[in-house]
N, C-alpha and C positions, 0 to 999 in steps of 0.2 A: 150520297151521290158521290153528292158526294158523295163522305161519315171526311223474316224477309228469307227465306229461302231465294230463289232467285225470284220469288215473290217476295221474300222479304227485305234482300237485298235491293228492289228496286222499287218498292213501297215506300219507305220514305229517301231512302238516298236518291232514286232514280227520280221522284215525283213526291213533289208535296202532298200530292191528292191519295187518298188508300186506293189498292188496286182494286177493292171491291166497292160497291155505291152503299157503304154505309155514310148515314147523317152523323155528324157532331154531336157528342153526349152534352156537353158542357161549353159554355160561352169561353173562347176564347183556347181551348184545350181539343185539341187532335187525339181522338184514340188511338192510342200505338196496339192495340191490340186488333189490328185491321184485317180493316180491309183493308183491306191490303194489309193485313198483318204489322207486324209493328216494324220500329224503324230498323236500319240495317246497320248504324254505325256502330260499328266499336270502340274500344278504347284503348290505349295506351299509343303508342310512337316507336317507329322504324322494324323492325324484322326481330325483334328480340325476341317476342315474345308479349303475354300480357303483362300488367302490373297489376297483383291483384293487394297492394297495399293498401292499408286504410286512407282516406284520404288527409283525416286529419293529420297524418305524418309526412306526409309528404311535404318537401321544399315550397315554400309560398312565390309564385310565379312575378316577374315583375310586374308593377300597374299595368293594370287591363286596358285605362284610360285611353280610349280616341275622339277625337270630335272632327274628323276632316271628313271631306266630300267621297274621296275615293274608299274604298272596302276594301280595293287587292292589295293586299299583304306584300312588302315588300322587305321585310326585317331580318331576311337571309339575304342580302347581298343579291351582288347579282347572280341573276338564275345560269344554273348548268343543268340546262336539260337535257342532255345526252346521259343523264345517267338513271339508268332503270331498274326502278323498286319492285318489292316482291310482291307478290297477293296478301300477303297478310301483312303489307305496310298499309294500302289502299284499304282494307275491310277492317282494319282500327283506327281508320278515321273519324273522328268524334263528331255529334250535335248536340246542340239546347234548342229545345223549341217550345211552347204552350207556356209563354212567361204567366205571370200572375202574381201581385204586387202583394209585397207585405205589410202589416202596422205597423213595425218599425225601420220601413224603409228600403227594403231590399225587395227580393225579387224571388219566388219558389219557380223551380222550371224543370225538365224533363229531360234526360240524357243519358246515354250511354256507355260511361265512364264505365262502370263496370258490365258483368256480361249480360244481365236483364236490364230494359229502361227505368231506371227510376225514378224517386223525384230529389232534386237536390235546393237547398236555399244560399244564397249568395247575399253577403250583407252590404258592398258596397264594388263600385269597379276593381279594388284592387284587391279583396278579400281571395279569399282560396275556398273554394265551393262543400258546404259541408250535406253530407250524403243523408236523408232525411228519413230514406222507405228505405227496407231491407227484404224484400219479398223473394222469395226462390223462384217464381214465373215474372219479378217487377211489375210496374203500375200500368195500367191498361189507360186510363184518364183519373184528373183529378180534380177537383174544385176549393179554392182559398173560401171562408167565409166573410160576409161582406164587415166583418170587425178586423180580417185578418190574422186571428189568430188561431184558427183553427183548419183543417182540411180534411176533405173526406176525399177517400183514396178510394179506385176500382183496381181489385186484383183477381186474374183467376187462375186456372193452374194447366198445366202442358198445353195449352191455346185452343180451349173448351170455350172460352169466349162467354162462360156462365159470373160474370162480374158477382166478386162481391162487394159490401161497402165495407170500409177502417173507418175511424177517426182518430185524427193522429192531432195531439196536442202538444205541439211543441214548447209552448210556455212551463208546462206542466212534466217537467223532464222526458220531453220528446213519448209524454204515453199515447199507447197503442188502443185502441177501443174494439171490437169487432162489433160490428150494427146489425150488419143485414147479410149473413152469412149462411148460404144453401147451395150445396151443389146442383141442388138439382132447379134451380132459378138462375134465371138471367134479370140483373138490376139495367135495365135500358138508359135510364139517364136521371139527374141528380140537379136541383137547383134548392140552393139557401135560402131562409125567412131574412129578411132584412134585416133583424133585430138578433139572427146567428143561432139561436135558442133552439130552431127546427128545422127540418128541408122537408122538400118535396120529390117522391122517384117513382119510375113507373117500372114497374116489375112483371113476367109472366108467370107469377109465384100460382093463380090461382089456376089456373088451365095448362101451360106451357106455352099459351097459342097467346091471347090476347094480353098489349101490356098496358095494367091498370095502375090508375092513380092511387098510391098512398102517399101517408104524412108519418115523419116521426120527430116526436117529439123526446129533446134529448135527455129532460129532466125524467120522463116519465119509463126511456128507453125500451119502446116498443114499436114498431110498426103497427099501423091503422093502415085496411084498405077504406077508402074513403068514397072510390067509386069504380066501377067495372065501366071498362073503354074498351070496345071491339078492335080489333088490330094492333096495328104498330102507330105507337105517341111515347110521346118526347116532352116531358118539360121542360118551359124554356127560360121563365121568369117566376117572381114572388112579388106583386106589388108591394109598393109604399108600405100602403096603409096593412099588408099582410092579411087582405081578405079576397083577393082574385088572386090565381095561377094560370098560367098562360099554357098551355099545350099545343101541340102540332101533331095531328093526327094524318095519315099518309095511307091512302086508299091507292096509289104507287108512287113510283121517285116523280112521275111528273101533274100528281095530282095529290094536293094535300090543302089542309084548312085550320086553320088557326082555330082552338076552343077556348073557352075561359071558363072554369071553375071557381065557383062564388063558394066558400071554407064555410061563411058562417051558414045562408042558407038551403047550404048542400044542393045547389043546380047549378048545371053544365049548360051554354051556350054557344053555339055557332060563329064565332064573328066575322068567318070570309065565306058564308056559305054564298054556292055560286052554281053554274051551269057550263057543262064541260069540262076540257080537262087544264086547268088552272091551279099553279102551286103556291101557299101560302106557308110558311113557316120563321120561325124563328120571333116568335113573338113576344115583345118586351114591353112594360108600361112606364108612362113619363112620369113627373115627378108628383105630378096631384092624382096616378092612377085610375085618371076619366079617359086615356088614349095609348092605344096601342101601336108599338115601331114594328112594322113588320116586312120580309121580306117576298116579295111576289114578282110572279110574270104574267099577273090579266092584262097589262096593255103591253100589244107589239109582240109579248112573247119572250120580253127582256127582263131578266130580274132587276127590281130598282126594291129602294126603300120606299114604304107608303107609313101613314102615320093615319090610325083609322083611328076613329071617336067612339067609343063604348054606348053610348046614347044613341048614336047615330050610323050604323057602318057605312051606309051607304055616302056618308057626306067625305068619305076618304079621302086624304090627299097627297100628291108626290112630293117627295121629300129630296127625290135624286132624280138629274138628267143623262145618264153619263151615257157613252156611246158602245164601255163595256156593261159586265153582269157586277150587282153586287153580291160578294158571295159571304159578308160578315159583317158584326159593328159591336160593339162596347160601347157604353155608357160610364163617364165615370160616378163616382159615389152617390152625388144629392141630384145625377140624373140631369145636370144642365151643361154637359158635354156631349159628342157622340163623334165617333172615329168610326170610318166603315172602312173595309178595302173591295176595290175593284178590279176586276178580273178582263184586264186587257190582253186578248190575244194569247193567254196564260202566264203574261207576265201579270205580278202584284202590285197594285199601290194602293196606299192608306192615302184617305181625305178626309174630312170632316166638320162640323159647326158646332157652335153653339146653340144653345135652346134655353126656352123660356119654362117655366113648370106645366106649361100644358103641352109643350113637346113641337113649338113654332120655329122658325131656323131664324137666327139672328148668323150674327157675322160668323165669317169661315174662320174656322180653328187651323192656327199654325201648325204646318206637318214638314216631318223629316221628307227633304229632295235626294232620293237616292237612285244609282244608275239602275238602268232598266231589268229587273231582276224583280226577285219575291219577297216583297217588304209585307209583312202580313201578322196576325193575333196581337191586335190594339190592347194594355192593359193598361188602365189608369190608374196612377199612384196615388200613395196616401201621405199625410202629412204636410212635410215640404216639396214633397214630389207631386201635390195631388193636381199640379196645374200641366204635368207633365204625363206621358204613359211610355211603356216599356212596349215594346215590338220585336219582332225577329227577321233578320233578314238572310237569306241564302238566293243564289246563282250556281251558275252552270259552274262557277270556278271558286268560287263560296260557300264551305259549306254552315249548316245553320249557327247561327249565332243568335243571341239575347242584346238587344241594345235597348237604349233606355232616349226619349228625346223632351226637351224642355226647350222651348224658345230662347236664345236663339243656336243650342248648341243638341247634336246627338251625340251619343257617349257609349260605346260597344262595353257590353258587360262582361259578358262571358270570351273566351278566345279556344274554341274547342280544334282538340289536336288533328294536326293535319299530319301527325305519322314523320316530321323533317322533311316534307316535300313542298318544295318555294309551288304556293301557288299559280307564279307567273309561268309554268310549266303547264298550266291546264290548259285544256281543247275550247276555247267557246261555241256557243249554238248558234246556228244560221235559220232563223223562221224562213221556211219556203211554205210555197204551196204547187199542188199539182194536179194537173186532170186525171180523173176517175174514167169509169168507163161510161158514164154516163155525162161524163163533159161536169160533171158536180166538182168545185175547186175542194182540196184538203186540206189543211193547216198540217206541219210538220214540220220537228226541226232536226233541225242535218248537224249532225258533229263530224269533222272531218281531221285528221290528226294534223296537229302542228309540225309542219315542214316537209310532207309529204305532197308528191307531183304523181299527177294521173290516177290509173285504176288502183283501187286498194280492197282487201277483204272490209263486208259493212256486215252489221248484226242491223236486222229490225226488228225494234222493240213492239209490241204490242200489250196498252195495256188493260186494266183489265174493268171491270165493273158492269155492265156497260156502258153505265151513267157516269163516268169517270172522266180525267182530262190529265194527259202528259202534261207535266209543266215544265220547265225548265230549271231546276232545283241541282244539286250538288250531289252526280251519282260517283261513288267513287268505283263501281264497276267498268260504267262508260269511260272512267276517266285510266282506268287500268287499262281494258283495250286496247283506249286511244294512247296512249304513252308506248303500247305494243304495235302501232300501224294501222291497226283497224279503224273504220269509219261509223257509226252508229247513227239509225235516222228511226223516227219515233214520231209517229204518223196519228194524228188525231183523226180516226176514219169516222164515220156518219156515226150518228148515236152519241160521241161526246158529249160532255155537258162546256157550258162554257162562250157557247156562240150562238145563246137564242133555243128556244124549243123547240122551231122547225127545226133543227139541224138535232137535235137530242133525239129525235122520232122520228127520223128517218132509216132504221135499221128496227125498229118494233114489228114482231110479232114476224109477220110473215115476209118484211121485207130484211130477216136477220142476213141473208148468206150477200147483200149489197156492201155489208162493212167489210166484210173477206174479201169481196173481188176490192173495195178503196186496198186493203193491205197489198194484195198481191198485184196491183197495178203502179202501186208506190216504190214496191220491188223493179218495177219493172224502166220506171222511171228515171231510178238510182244507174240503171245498166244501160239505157239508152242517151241520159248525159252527162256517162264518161266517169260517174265515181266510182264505181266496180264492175266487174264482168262477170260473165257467166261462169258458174263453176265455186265463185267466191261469195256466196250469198248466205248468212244462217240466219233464223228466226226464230224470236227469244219473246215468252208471255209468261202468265201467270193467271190463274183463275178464269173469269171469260180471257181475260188475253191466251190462256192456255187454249181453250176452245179454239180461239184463231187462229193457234198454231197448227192447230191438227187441222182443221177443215184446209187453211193454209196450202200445207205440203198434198192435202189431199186433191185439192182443186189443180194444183199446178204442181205436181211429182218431180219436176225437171226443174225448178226456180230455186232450189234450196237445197245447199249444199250439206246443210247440219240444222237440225232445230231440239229445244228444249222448252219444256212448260212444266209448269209447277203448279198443282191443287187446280187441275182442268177440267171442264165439264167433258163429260166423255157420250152421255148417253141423256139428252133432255129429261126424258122419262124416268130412268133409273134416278136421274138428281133431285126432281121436283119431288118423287115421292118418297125421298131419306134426307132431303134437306131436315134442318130442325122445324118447325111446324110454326116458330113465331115469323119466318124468313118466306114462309111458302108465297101466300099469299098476293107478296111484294115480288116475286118472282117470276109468276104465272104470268102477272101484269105487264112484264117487259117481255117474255118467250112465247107465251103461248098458255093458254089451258092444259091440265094434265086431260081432258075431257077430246082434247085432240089430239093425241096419242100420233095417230097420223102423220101430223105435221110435224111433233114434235122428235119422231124417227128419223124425217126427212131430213134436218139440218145435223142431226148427231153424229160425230166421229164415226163414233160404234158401227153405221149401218153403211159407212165407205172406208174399209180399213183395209180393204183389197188394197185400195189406189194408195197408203203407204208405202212408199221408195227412202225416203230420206232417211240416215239415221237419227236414233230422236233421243233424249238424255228426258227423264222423267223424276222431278221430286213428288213426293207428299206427305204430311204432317197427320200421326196415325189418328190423332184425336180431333182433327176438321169437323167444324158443324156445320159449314156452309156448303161444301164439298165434300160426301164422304171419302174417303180411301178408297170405298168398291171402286167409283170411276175409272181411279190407275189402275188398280188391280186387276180388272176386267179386259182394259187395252192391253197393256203392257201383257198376260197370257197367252192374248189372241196373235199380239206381235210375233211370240216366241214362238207360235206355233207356226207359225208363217215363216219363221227363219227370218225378218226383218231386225238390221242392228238397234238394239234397244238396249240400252241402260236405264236400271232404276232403283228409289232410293227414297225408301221410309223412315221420317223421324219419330222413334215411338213419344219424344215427351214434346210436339210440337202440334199445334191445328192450322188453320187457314195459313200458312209460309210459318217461317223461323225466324223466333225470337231470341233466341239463347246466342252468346257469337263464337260458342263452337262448334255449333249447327250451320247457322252461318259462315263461316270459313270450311267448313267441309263441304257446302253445297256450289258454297263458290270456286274453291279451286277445282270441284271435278266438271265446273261449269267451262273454266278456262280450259281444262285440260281437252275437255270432247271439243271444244272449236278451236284450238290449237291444232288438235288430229288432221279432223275434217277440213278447214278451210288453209292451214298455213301448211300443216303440215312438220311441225318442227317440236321440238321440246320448249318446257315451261321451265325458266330457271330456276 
């Protein structure tokens, strides 16, 4: 729903969430190979250039150490924001994100210090982060084993999205293993035996289409299919006792059903089967492996935590009341902790209790207070840590960091570079809402640049999935803009996830072109009180967000000054039936049947490309599985033929957005440079 071209660039920088609705491979670990493509930050600091030096040579940084309330960085003095940085100071801006604890203490995490994300291990706050994966396309997700000492890494190659698995032992001079290695497979997702010795992954190794359960065991280093599972599932746990597996099978993003696979007597059970359309996922077992923590919206429509009894499903019970969605939780080691985070209005916060070994809540577990921002992926530590867990926290003026928190102190691990730019210099978000055309309120948030009076040029973001949600995260695009005048507003129109399932299925099937009119009523809102005006308007997506763009400019030719999309659906039809064949499925179930052909021409770009006016800036990544290439290739002809201003721009070693951050930097300065043309008017220094 959940799970950077200027898809990539605003897949993690813009939004914690992937721009497309993929799920979570691994607890606690964000696939950077997203959806939304993977993240956007780069690395090194100021205009110079990269630094592609090892890291272990590099100068060891002062202590990392913080433990105060406030986040925003104040350790350049006072700020002199009048003075403005380049595009490639802003898009080597760094993050850490997907912490995960180690046995001896430290923390492995996820960053883009160099030019692919890798994974990096940190031994203590004031350590210097040593670089762990060395991949040519970096790590897609990863998972610690629950001893800590070992990690299975997902990598794949130009953003084919066909994960393979490593095992990377770093005790054992950092060796490399290949496991589960086929181009022509995609590894879905990856969970450890308790005991470290084997995991569990579901692959589309036997068909392409459906991903089944195997086990490999690592003495024996083979893969076993163990049982064939129609669709798309997700492992999610390994009990205790290492004789259930927990699955999450998804018949679509708003209906899915927890299974359990019993190892010794090779059968498969139901444990949230139900009637309607009701989601069940992420299912984990307590510490005597009689009950399962799972995450659901059968009452209300609200994701909460439920804790169901294997004996008994139906005797279930709520575990959370909370007003937002839950959208995560960790357990730490012997399973008598649990930390979830809650998804208030898109901002994050972690809560959590204790528990008993059958999974009963005794007292609330002390949690880091931090300002209202995305405190979020709970990992709980081993050792003398293990009373503590590691978290990550980013904001609109933050970007991601690794901290670590233990009663009664938090303590920032990582300090990812911010390029020499005083934080106190960033735009913050304003949550508005607004009427649609239907009188339906919209959640969005407004960035408006610091120190700026009256009308100003604004981009609207749209983004993408359609099971997706803007959050308020550290984009340093938005933040480039805004340092340039511009205003940026980033509209959670009907179909987000985030606010309930009424509101998630509100834009299904045939009511898709109601989230376009929420975009371009949002536009129109911006112009009506007083933050921009006509003439000064551009609109910016990616994936479905790219869809929006075009239908966007199609529905209303005169509201938009400039647009750009990256890896768009262009043509329902032509997409559903080249998508990759494990994706269909789950696809059909949010648009439409390819069976309605019909309807599915009705809402596609392709079939209103007359009604293009606006000039439009187009990426695409030549190896996309979710989106092929034809899409652009097919508009972007028909534009040219029409004499419509079109620019466009295929990366051959990238799929779903860009990963690499020289892809990245060439997608984004000609990002700035087409809405510098169009909407200012001026040059890009």
């Amino acid at each position: 729903m959940k799970h950077q071209s200027l898809i990539a660039l605003i897949a993690y920088a813009l939004s914690s969430s992937p721009l497309l609705a993929e799920r979570k491979h691994v607890r606690g670990t964000v696939p950077l190979a997203t959806p939304p493509s993977a993240p956007v930050e780069g690395s090194g600091g100021g205009s110079q250039g990269l630094d592609y030096r090892p890291l272990e040579k590099n100068p060891a940084p002062p202590s990392l150490e913080r433990s105060v309330d406030s986040v925003l960085p104040s350790d350049l003095g006072k700020a002199n924001c009048d003075q403005k940085h380049s595009i490639e100071t802003f898009v080597q801006i760094a993050f850490a994100t997907g912490p995960q604890s180690s046995a001896k203490g430290g923390v492995y995490f996820l960053s883009d210090l160099r030019e692919v994300p890798q994974v990096f291990y940190l031994k203590s706050p004031g350590a210097w982060p040593e670089q762990m994966s060395f991949f040519p396309d970096g790590v897609a997700y990863f998972q610690v084993s629950p001893d800590g000492e070992k990690l299975l890494l997902a990598t794949h190659v130009g953003g084919d999205e066909q994960y393979d698995i490593y095992l990377l032992e770093p005790a054992k001079n950092h060796k490399l293993t290949p496991l589960v290695v086929d181009r022509q497979k995609r590894v879905e997702s990856v969970a450890w035996s308790p005991s470290s010795t084997w995991f569990a992954f579901t692959s589309n190794a036997r068909n392409k289409t459906d991903m089944d359960l195997y086990l490999y065991d690592l003495k024996k280093g083979q893969p076993v299919l163990v049982r064939e599972l129609p669709g798309q599932n997700s492992v999610t746990d390994i009990a205790p006792n290492e004789s259930l597996i927990a699955i999450t099978n998804f018949r679509s993003i708003a209906e899915s059903d927890v299974l359990i696979y019993n190892v010794r007597a090779s059968t498969l059970a139901n444990l949230t089967k139900h009637d309607g359309e009701i989601s069940n996922e992420e299912g984990r077992f307590t510490a005597d492996s009689k009950n399962v923590f799972l995450i659901s919206d059968m009452d209300k429509g609200l994701r909460q935590l439920y804790s169901v009894p294997l004996s008994g499903p139906t005797k279930r019970r709520l575990m959370t009341s909370e007003k937002g969605e839950i959208e995560e939780f960790a357990f730490d080691d012997p399973r008598t902790q649990i930390a979830f985070v809650v998804n208030e209005e898109g901002y994050a916060r972690i809560d959590g209790y204790l528990l008993d070994v059958t999974g009963r809540k005794g007292r609330s577990l002390s949690v880091p207070k931090m300002p209202k921002s995305l405190v979020k992926s709970p990992s709980f530590g081993f050792g003398k840590s293990k009373k503590g867990f590691f978290f990550t926290h980013a904001s609109s003026v933050n970007n991601s960091d690794v901290w670590f928190w233990q009663y009664p102190k938090k303590t920032q691990w990582t300090q990812s570079t911010r390029g020499l730019i005083n934080a106190e210099c960033f735009s913050r978000e304003k949550l508005v809402h607004y009427p649609s055309f239907d009188k339906l309120n919209i959640p969005a948030f407004l960035y408006y640049p610091t120190g700026a009076q009256g009308p100003v040029p604004f981009i609207v973001y749209i983004h993408g999935g359609p099971e997706s949600q803007f959050r308020p995260s550290f984009s340093k695009i938005f933040q480039y803009f805004l340092e340039r005048g511009y205003g940026v507003f980033a509209p959670n129109v009907r179909g987000s996830i985030g606010y309930g399932r009424h509101f998630s299925e509100l834009d299904n099937y045939k009511k898709r072109m109601d989230s376009v009119k929420d975009a371009n009523e949002g536009a129109r809102w911006l112009i009506a009180n007083r933050y921009t005006k006509a003439g000064s308007l551009a609109i910016l997506g990616g994936s479905y967000g790219g869809f929006m763009v075009l239908r966007s400019i199609e529905e209303e030719p005169e509201l938009f000054a400039a647009a750009s999309e990256s890896v768009g659906i262009t043509n329902f039809v032509t997409f559903l039936k080249n998508t990759k064949p494990y994706r269909r499925a789950l696809r059909e179930a949010e648009y439409g049947p390819l069976s309605d052909e019909e309807f599915l021409k009705s809402i596609s770009p392709m079939t209103y490309i007359e009604k293009i006016k606006t000039p439009l800036l187009i990426f695409h990544g030549a190896n996309d599985p979710r989106v092929p290439v034809a899409e652009s290739d097919q508009i972007v002809a028909e534009l040219k033929r029409r004499d419509v201003p079109v620019e466009f721009k295929i990366f051959e070693d990238e799929g779903h957005g860009n990963h690499k951050l020289h892809n990245i930097m060439e997608q984004t300065r000609q990002t700035v440079y087409f809405f510098e043309k169009y909407l200012k008017k001026t040059e890009v220094p």
